[in-house]
N, C-alpha and C positions, 0 to 999 in steps of 0.2 A: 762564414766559417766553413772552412772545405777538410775533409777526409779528417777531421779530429780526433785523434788518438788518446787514452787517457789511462795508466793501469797505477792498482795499488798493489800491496805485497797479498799475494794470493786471487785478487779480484782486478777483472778487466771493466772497467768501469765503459768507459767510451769504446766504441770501434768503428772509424770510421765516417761520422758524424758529420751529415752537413745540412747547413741551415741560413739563408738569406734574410733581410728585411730589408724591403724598401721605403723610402720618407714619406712619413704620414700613415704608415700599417698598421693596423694593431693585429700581429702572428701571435697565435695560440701557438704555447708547446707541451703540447700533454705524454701523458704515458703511467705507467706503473710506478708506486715507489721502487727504486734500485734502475729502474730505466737509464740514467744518468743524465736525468735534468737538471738539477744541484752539481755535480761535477761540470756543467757544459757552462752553467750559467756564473761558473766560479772561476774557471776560464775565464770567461769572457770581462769579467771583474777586478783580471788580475791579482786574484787570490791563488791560484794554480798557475807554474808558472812554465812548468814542465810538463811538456804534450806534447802530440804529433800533430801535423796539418798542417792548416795553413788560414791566417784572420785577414780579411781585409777591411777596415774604418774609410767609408769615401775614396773607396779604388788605392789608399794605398795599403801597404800589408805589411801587421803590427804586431809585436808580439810583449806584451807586457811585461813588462819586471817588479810589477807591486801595484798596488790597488788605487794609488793617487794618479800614477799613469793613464790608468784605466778612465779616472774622473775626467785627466783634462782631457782628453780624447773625446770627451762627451758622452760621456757611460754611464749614466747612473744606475745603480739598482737596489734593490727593498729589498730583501731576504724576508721570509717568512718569519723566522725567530729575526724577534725586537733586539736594536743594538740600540737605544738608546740607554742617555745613563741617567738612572733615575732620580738622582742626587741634583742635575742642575735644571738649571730653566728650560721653557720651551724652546725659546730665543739661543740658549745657549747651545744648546744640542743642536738645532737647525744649523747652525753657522761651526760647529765644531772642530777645528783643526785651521776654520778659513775666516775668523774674526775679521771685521772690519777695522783699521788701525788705523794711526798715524802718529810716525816716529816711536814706534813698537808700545805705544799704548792703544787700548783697544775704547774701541768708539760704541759704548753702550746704547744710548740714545740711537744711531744710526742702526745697529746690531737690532734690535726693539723694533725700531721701525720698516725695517725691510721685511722681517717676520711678519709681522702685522698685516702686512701686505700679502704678503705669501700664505697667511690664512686665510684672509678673508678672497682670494681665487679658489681655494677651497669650501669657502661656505662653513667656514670652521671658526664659531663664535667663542675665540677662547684667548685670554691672556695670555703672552707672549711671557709674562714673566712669574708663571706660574712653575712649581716643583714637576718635572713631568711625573716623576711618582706616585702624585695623588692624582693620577687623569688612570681612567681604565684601560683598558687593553685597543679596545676600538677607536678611540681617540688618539691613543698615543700610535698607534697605527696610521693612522693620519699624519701624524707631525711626523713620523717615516718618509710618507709620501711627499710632503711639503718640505722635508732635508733634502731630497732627490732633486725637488725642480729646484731649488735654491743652487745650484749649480752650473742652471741652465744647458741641459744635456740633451742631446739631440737623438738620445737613444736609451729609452726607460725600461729597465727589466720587472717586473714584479711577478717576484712570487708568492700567488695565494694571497692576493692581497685582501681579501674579504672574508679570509678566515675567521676573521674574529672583530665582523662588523655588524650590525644593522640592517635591517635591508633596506632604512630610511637612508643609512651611511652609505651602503653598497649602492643605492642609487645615486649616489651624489657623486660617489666618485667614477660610475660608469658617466656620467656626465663630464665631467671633468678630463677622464683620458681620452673621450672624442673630440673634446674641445681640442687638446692638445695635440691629438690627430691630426687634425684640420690645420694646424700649425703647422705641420710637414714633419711633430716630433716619431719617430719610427717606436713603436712599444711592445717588446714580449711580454707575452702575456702568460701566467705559470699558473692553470687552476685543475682542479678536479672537479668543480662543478660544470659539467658540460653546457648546460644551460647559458652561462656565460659566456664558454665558448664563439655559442651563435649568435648570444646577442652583439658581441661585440667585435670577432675576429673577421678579418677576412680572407684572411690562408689558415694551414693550419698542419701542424707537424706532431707525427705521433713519432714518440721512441719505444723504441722496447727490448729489453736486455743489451742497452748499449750501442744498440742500432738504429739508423734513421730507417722507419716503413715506408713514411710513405709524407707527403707533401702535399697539398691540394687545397684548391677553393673550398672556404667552409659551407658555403652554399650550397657544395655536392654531394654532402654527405649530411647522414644521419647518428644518431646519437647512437645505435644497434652497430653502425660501421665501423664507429670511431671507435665501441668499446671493443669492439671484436679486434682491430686493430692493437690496441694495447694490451689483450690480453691472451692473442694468438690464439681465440676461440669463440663464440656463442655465450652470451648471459640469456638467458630468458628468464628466470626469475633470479628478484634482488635481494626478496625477504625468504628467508624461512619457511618450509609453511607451518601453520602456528598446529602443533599436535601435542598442547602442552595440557597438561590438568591440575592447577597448583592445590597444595594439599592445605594442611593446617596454617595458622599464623608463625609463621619465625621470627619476625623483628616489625617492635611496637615501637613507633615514636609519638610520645604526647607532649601535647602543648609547650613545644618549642621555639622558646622566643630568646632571638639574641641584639646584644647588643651594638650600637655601632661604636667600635673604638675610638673611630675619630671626634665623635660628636654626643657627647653625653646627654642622655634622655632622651636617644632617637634609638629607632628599634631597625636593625636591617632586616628580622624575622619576627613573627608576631605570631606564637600560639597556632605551630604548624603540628598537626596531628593525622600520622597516618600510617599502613600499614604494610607489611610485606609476607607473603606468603613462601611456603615451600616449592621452587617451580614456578614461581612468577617472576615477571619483569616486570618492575613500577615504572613508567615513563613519568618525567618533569621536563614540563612545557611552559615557557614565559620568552618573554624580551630580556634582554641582557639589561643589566641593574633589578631585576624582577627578585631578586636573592638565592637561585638556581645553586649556583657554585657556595655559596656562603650556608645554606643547606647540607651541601655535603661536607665541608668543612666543619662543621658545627659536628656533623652526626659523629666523625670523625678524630675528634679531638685537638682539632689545630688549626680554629678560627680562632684569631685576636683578640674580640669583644668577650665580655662576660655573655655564655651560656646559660640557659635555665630551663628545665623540663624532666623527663623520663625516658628511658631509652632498655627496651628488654628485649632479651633475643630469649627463645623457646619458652618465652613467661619468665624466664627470672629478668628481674631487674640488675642492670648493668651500670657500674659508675664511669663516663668517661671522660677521664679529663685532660689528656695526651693520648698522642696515635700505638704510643706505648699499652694505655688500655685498649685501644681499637680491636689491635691485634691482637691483642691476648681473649679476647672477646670475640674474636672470630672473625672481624671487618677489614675488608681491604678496600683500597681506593688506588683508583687510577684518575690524578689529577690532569685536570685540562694543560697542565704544562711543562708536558713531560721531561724535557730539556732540563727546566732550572727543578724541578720538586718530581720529580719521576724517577730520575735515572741519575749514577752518575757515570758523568762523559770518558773520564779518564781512567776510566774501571773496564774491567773485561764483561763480557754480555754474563759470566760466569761468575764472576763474583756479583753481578747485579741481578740476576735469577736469584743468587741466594741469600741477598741483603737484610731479608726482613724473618726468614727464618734458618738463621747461621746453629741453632741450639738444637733443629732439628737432624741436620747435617754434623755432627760434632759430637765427637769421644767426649771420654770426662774432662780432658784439656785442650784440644787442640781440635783444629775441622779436619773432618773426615775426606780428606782431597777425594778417594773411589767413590764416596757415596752421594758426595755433592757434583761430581760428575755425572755420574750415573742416572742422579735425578733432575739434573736440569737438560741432558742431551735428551731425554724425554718428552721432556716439555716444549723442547726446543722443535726437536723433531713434529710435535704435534701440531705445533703454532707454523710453523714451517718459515722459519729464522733464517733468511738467506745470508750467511755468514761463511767465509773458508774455517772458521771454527769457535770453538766457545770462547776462545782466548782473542776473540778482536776486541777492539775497543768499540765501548759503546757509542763513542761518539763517533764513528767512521760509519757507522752503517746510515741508511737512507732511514726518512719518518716514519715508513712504513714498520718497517724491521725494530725499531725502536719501540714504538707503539706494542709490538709485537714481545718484545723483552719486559717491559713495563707491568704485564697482563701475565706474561709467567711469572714473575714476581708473585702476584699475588696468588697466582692458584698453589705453588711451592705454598704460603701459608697454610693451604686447606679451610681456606675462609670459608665460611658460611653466608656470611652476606659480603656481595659483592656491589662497593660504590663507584660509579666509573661519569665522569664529568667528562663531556664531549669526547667517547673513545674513536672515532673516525676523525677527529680533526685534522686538516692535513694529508689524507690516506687516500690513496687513491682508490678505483671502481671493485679492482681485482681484488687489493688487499680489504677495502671494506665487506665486501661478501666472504670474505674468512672471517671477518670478526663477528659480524653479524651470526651468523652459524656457529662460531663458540660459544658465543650469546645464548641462545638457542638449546645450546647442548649444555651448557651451566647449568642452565635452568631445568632444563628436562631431568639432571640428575640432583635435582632436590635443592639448587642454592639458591638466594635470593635474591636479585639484583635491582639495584636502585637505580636508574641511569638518567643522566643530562643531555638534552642534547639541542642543538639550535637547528637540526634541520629537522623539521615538521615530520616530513615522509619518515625520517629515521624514528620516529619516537611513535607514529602512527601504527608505522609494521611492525615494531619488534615486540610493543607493548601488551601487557592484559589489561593494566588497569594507568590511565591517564590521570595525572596529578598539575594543574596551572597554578601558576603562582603569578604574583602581580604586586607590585611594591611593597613585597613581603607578606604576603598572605595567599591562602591557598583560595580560588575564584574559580574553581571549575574541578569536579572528580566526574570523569568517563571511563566505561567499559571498552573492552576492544568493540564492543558490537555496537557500542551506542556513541562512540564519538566518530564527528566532523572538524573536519579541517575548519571552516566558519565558526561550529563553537568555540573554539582553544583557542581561537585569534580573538574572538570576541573577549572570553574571559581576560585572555594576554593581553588585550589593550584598558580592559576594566571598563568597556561598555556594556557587558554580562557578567554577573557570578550566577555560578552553576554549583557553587559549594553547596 
């Protein structure tokens, strides 16, 4: 991809853009959210069809007109948000659009069996004719990557692909795309975990506001280089520093135990009891299935299963049983998925700032257009919303920025306790040290925040008080002073409780 050109109405997304791979590479492409990684790699997908430059596929030069083009050319790629559809099988979604047939019936048994195969290259112990809707997020992420190679494509994009894996997962599949390396398959690779990076690149390309920096051997560089690159300066610290001193108790949760919807008389939570101060941050640490997100959900008002327990912010007791109560109650959440339960797409960043408190914005009939301006370019400005204005849509902007919208949402509420389930997910170096430091500054001004998160470091540094969970129950309470990365893991795997 040579000189790639790419502009939206108000935003120059690409300038210039160029970026090789050769058969059998695994290229890293990193940079900031808004960098235009997602536009380059949406291009090259045949989702974008209109650009400047110039593509060449095996020396000749191609310019797509739709995203099936794109496939037979030998292109596959994973997008970060899931497109699978959760209504059919596994088998079904693998092969989607490209059924196996004859004489326009389609060949089930065959369908079944190639899948089958295509898992188990994966190391993915799972029926082919399974709802993908009852498989979790990191699995079904999987069956992503296993639609990809069912293709047979000689060029695999993935972006972030370990977002929302394991790290028993995320090793399997770093296994996996070396194998396929070795096969001469050419693989971008889309993360913000740089540590992957190294393990697995070996060139590597930074963008940044639309521009290629820079190109090079990953070998050459360091992780201090790469960020500085992306962020056109110096990080030296990632965290905070912690100058917090939380005050009274603000919100009680006792003996919280839920149920699981799917499966009567099984409990996904069991008698979680704990606490949140004025000025604290509660970190929750587990493995995914540990009940983490279902936790928040629950405190929340808008987990599935029957709920049961107590729930009090400043000593009174609180009844919730919709996010309708949440909020009225003071709580907001920032769910792990922001796309489909965050935001919505086709809404302006301005009308989704004010989604959740429209009564505060609002005469005795109608919403107050000056005041609900006025208070979201605030906020917006404070979070620092890279948008040409309040009126884009939410769904054009980058993760980052989104992430970014999501989080004014809730402070527009004036919450007092604040729920946030994996808020860097997806988010790159630059944009995670702004949120880390909102973090930080919530909390220093008296709120309370409950947070999720799957990377260890994130929930180590931001944290006062450490909270593990482990197939629904709580197996380990640390202070900032007295927890280790070995105990949380141990509680997290249920070789230790520390409760």
């Amino acid at each position: 991809m040579r000189g790639i050109g790419k502009s939206f109405p108000g935003v120059r997304a690409l300038d210039g853009v160029t970026v090789d791979l050769y058969p059998g590479e695994i290229h890293a492409l990193v940079g900031e959210n808004g960098a235009g990684k997602s536009t380059l790699i949406k291009i090259l997908a045949g989702v974008y069809t209109d650009y400047e430059g110039e593509m060449q596929v095996n020396g000749e030069i191609r310019r797509f007109s739709s995203v099936r083009e794109s496939e037979q050319a030998g292109i596959a790629v994973v997008f970060q948000e899931l497109s699978l559809v959760p209504e059919l099988t596994v088998g079904e979604n693998v092969f989607l659009g490209r059924e196996p047939s004859r004489f326009g019936v389609v060949q089930w048994d065959e369908l079944y069996a190639k899948t089958s195969r295509l898992l188990a290259e994966l190391d993915l112990d799972l029926n082919p004719r399974v709802r993908t809707g009852t498989l979790g997020t990191g699995t079904q992420q999987l069956v992503e990557i296993a639609k990809a190679l069912s293709q047979d494509a000689r060029i695999l994009v993935l972006d972030e692909p370990t977002a929302a894996l394991t790290n028993a997962e995320a090793e399997n599949l770093f296994s996996i795309l070396n194998r396929l390396s070795a096969q001469g398959i050419g693989i971008i690779y889309v993360s913000h975990r740089l540590h992957e990076i190294f393990r697995l690149s070996q060139r590597t390309t930074v963008l940044r506001d639309g521009r290629t920096v820079s190109t090079e051997p990953t070998d050459r560089l360091n992780e201090q280089q790469i960020i500085a690159k992306m962020v056109g300066r110096q990080i030296s610290q990632v965290f905070p520093a912690n100058a917090r001193t939380p005050g009274d108790v603000l919100f009680e949760a006792r003996h919280i135990t839920t149920q699981n919807p799917n499966m009567p008389g099984r409990f996904v939570l069991n008698d979680i009891s704990f606490t949140a101060r004025c000025g604290e941050v509660v970190g929750i640490a587990g493995l995914m299935g540990s009940g983490r997100t279902e936790l928040l959900m629950s405190l929340f008002g808008c987990f599935p299963g029957e709920v049961s327990g107590e729930i009090t912010i400043a000593g009174c007791r609180v009844l919730i049983q919709s996010p309708i109560d949440a909020i009225a109650a003071g709580i907001g959440f920032v769910t792990e998925d922001r796309k489909r339960s965050g935001l919505v797409l086709d809404q302006t960043i301005l009308a989704n700032i004010t989604l959740a408190s429209l009564d505060r914005v609002s005469g005795r009939w109608v919403t107050n257009e000056s005041r609900e301006l006025a208070a979201s370019r605030v906020l917006a400005d404070d979070l620092r919303i890279k948008a040409s204005s309040l009126f884009t849509l939410a769904g054009t902007l980058s993760g980052g920025n989104q992430q970014k919208v999501v989080l004014a949402k809730w402070l527009m509420t004036q919450a007092r306790v604040l729920l946030l389930d994996e808020p860097t997910r997806g988010v790159d170096v630059g944009a995670k040290q702004e949120i880390y430091a909102m973090i930080h500054r919530l909390a220093q001004s008296g709120m309370a925040v409950v947070m999720v998160s799957s990377e260890l470091p994130e929930v180590l540094g931001l944290s006062d008080t450490i909270l593990v969970l482990h197939e629904g129950q709580i197996t380990g309470r640390f202070t900032r002073d007295s927890v280790t990365s070995e105990a949380v893991m141990s509680c997290a795997t249920g070789q230790q409780v520390c409760a």
